[in-house]
N, C-alpha and C positions, 0 to 999 in steps of 0.2 A: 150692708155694713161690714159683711167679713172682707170682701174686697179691702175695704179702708185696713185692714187692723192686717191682715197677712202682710199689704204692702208696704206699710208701716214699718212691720217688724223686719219686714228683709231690709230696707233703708239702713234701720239700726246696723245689720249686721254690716252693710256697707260701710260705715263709717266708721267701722269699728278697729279696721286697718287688720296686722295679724289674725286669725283666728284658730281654731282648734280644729279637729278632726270634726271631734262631734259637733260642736256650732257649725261648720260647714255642710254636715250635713242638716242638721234643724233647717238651715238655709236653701238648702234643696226641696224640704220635704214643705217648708212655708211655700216654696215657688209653686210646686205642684197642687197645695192647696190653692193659693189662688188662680191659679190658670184651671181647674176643675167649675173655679166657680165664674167662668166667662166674666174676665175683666175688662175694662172699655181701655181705649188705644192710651191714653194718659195714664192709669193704674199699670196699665200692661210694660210702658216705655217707663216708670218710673219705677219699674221690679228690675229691667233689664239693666239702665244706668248701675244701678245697686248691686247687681249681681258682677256687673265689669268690675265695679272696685274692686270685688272681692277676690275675684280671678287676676287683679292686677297686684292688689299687696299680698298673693299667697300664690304669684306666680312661681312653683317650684315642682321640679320631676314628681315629689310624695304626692302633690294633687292632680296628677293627669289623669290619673280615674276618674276624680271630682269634675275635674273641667267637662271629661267627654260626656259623663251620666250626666252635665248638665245639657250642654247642646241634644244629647238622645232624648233628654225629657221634652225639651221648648219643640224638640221637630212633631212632637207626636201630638200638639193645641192647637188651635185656632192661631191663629196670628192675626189680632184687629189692626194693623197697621200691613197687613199684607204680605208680612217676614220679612220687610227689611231689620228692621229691631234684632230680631232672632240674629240674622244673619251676620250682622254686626257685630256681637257676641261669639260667633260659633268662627270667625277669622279671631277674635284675640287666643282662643285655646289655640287653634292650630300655630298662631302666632306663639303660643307657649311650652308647644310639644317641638317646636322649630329650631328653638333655642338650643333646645340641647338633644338632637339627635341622637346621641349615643346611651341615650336614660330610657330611649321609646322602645317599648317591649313591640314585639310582632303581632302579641291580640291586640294593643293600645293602636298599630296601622294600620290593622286588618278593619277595624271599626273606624278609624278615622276615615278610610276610604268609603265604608258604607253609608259613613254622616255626609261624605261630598257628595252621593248622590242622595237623598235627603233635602240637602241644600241647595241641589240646581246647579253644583260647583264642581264635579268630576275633577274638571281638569289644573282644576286648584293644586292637586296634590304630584301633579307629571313633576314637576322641580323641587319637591321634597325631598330635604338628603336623606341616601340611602343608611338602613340601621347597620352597624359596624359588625364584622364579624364575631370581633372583642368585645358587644356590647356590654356595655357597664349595667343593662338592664339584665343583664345574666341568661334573657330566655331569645336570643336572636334567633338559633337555631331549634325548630322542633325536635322535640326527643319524640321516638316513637313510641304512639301505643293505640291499644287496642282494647277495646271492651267495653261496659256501661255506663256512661257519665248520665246521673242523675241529676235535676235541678229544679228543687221547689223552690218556684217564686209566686207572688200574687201579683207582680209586675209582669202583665203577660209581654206587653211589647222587649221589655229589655229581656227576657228568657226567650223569644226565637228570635231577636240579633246572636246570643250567646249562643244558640243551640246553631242556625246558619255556619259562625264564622267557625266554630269549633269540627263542623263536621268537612267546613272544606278544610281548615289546618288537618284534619284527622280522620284521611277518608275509612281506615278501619273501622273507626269508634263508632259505638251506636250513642245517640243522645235524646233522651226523654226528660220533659217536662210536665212537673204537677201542680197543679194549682189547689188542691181538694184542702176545704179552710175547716175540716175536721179529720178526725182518723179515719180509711179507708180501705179497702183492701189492697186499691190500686195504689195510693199511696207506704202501704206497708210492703209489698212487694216491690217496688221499685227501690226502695232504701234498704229492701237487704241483697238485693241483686246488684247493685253499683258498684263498681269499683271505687267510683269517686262519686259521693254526694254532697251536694252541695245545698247548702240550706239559707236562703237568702231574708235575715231573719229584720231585716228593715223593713222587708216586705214581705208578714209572716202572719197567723196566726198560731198561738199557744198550743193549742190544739196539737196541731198539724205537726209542733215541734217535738212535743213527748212523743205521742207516736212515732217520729221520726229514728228521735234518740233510744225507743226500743225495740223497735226492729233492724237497727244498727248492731245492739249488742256489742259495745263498746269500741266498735271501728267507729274509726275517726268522719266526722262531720264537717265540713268547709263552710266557713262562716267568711262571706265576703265582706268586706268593711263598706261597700255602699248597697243600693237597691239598683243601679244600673248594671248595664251590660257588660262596660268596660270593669267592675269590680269584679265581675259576676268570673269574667275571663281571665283575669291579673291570678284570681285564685287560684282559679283550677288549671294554668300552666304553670306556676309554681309546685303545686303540688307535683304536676308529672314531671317537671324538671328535675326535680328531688327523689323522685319515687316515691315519693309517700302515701302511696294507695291500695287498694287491697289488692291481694292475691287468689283472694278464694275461687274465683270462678276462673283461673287458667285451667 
């Protein structure tokens, strides 16, 4: 019966034309419920129709996040139809990152490229226009650095695509992931050793957070706006393009 009511509800949001940050994501996190709960090829093909609306009337640069963390979520289930469905979906984002080349940050192509092979499609992305040097995404060019990127998620798949694409943008950087769904030691140490932490609270427990926030000691926490990879990344090269991370451990 949850089949029925998750696919349901993402339908809703399909029709619903515009939407919001946060409904977009409710929309993500309904998808992932029901593909957890093995839905049959009709449930499955009538989430994905649902979810193109969505990506078609909120086709805009603000959601290339949204679009990617969705294709990285659909590659990582079952596919009862085989993955065409998926795949069908995962050509309209790149169809939407295409549009406006000059919006696409360098982590948003460093993972579009890892979603082509994902997809069976490598060479989908050889004629991809190149990101400008002017890009209007502001992070075309790596700023250098060097040091601890930390990143609690409970979303293990989307924390080593982040942790992969970041250590090749960043061959200095060291990058560790924690998943510990209460306070830890390891957990405690990692978040006062980071330069950048990043705390992926869509995909979080409470727990894990306070802990978080006190062995911080009121250095700053990166709160990404989704549970995927592509949020996970948007954050923490904004940060380093700003410099806004710690200092303590030069």
């Amino acid at each position: 019966p949850f089949q029925v009511i998750y696919s349901y509800l993402v339908k809703v949001l399909g029709w619903s034309g515009s939407l919001s940050e946060d409904e977009m994501e409710i929309g993500a996190s309904l998808t992932q419920a029901l593909l957890a709960t093995g839905p049959n090829q009709s449930e499955y093909a009538d989430a994905i129709d649902a979810l193109q609306e969505i990506l078609k009337a909120n086709a805009s640069p603000v959601h290339f996040d949204w679009g990617l963390n969705l294709a990285e979520l659909l590659s990582q289930y079952p596919a009862p139809d085989g993955g065409a469905f998926r795949l069908r979906l995962f050509l309209d984002v790149v169809g939407m990152l295409r549009a406006a080349p000059h919006r696409v940050t360098l982590g948003q192509r460093e993972l579009l490229i890892t979603l082509g092979q994902d997809y069976a499609c490598p060479s989908l992305l050889d004629n991809f226009p190149p990101i400008p040097t002017d890009s209007d995404a502001g992070n075309s060019v790596v700023s250098p650095f060097a040091g601890l990127i930390g990143i609690y998620t409970l979303t293990d798949g989307a924390g080593q695509r982040a942790k992969a694409i970041l250590e090749r943008l960043y061959p200095q950087a060291t990058v560790e992931i924690n998943n510990d769904q209460v306070s830890t030691d390891r957990l405690i140490a990692l978040a006062k050793a980071a330069k950048i932490f990043v705390f992926a609270w869509r995909s979080s427990k409470h727990q894990a957070y306070f802990c978080a926030k006190e062995a911080r000691k009121g250095q700053d926490i990166v709160m990404p706006l989704g549970k995927g990879s592509a949020s996970i990344l948007s954050a923490v090269l904004e940060k380093i393009r700003l410099g806004q991370y710690s200092f303590a451990n030069d």
